[in-house]
PLY file of the C-alpha trace (Angstrom):
ply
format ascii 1.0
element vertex 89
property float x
property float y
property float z
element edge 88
property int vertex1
property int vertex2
end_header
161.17 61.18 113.77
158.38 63.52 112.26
154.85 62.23 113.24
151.64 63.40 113.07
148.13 63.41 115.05
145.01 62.06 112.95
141.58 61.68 114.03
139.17 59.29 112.96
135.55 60.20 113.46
132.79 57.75 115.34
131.90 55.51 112.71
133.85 57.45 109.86
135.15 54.51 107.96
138.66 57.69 106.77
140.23 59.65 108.99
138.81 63.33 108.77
141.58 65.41 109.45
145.55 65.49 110.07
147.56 67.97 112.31
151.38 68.48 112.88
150.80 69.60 116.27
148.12 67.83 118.65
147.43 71.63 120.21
145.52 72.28 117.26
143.92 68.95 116.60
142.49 69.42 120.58
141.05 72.70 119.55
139.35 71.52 116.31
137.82 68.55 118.07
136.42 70.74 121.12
134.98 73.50 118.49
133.17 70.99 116.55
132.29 68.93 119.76
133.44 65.56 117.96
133.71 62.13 118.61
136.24 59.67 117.86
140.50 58.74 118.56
143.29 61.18 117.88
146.37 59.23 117.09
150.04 60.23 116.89
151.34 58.52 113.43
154.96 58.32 112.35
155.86 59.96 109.21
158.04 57.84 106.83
157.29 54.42 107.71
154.55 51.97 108.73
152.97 51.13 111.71
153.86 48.31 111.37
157.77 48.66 111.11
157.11 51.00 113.83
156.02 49.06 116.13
158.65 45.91 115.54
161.31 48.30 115.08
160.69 49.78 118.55
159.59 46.48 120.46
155.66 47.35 120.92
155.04 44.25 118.32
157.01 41.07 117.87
156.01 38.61 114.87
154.94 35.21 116.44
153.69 33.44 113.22
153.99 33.78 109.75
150.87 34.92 109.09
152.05 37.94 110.87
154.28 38.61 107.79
151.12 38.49 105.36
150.08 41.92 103.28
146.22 41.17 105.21
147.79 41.34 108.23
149.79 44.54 107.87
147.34 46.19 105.87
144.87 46.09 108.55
147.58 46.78 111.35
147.24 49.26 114.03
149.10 49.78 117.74
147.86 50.84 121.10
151.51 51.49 121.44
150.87 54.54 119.83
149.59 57.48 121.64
145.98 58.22 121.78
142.94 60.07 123.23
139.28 59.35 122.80
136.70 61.89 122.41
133.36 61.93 123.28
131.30 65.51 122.10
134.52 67.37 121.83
135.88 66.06 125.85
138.49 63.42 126.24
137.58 63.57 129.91
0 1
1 2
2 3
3 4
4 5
5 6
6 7
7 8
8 9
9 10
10 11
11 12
12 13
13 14
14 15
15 16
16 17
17 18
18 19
19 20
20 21
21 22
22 23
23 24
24 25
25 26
26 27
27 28
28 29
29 30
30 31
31 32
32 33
33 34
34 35
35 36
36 37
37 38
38 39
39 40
40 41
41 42
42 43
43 44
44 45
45 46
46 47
47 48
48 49
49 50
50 51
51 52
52 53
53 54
54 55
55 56
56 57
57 58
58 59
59 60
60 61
61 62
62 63
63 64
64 65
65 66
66 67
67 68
68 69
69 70
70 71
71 72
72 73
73 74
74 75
75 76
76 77
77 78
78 79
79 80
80 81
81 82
82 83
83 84
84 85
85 86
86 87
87 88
């Protein structure tokens, strides 16, 4: 499966930038000393169906099923790093 690594900035409401390769994503962050979560997306399908499809989320209720619910949808399932002036240490 192709993914991708986006990071969304401290209080950026959009992400601000997308990389194939998390190598360069690192690098960007630590030259610009930014703030915020890099996170590894699939490409070609929600996180949503990602996460059911691969057991990291199972629908309890129906409301679970509901366009406001997925819409809004995200998984810690997914890998991640925070970053704090350009560290994730």
């Amino acid at each position: 499966m192709k993914e991708v690594w986006v990071f969304n900035g401290a209080e950026g409401r959009f992400p601000s930038a997308v990389f194939l390769e998390l190598g360069g994503a690192e690098e960007w962050i630590k030259n610009n000393g930014l703030s915020g979560v890099l996170t590894k997306y699939p490409v070609g399908i929600s996180v949503y169906d990602w996460a059911v499809k691969n057991g990291h989320f199972c629908i309890k209720s129906e409301k679970e099923k509901f366009s406001v619910f997925i819409q809004k949808f995200s998984s810690a399932a997914q890998e991640h790093f925070h970053f704090e002036s350009g560290s994730s240490e």
